[in-house]
C-alpha positions as CSV (number, residue, x, y, z in Angstrom):
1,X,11.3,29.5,-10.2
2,X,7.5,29.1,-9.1
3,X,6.7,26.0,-10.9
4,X,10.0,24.5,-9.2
5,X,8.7,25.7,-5.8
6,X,4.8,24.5,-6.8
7,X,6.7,20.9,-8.3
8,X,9.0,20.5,-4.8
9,X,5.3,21.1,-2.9
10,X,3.5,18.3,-5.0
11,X,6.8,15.8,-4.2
12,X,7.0,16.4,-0.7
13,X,2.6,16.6,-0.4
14,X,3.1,13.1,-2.4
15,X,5.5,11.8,0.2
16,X,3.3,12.8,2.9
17,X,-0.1,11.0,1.9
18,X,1.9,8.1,1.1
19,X,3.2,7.8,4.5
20,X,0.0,8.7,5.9
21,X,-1.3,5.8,3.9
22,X,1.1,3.3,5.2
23,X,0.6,4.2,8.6
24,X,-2.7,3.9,8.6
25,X,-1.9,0.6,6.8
26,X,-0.1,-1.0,9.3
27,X,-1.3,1.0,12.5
28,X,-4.8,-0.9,11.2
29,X,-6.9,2.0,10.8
30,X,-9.9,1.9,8.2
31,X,-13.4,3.1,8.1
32,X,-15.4,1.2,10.9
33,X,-18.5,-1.1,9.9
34,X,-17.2,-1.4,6.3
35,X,-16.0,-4.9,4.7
36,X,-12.1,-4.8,4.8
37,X,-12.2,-5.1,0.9
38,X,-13.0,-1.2,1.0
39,X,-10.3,-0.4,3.0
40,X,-7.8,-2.0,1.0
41,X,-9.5,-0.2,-1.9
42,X,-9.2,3.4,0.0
43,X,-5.7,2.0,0.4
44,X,-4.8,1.4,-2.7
45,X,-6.7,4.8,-3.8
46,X,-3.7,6.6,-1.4
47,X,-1.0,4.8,-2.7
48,X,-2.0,5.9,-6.4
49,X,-2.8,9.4,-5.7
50,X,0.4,9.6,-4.0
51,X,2.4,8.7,-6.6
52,X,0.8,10.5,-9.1
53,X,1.3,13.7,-6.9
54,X,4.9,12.6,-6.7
55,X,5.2,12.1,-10.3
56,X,3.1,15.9,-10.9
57,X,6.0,17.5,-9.2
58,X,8.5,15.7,-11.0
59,X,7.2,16.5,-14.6
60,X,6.7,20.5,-13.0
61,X,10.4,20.6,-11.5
62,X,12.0,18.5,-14.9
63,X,10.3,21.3,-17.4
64,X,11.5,24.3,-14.8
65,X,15.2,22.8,-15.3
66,X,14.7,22.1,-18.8
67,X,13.2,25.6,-19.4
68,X,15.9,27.2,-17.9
69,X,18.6,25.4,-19.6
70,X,17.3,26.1,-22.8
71,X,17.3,30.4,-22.1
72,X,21.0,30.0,-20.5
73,X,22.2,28.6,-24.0
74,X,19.4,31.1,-25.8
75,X,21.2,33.5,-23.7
76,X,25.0,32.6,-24.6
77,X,24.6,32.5,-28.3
């Protein structure tokens, strides 16, 4: 039941940096006095630690279900 709590955290903390990230996107905000290359970079750097927090959680909430599946029909037989 933890590791579903723990996988919901990493989904929604996933969801949350990636809307950061797009707000920052198109609200313009970036580092000031760098080249706009390295903010698209930092960008992109939000966009793929989003989803692999998103996809963390997933994997974590999947195996919880899974795990507990498996013991109900351990549990029956």
């Amino acid at each position: 039941m933890v590791m579903k709590r723990f996988g919901t955290f990493l989904i929604g903390l996933g969801l949350t940096v990636g809307l950061a990230t797009t707000v920052g996107v198109f609200g313009h905000l970036g580092l000031a006095g760098v080249p706009w290359l390295v903010n698209v970079a930092l960008a992109k750097l939000g966009y793929i630690a989003s989803g692999g927090l998103m996809a963390a959680g997933a994997v974590s909430v999947r195996e919880t279900l899974r795990r507990d599946r498996a013991r109900q029909l351990r549990d029956k037989v």
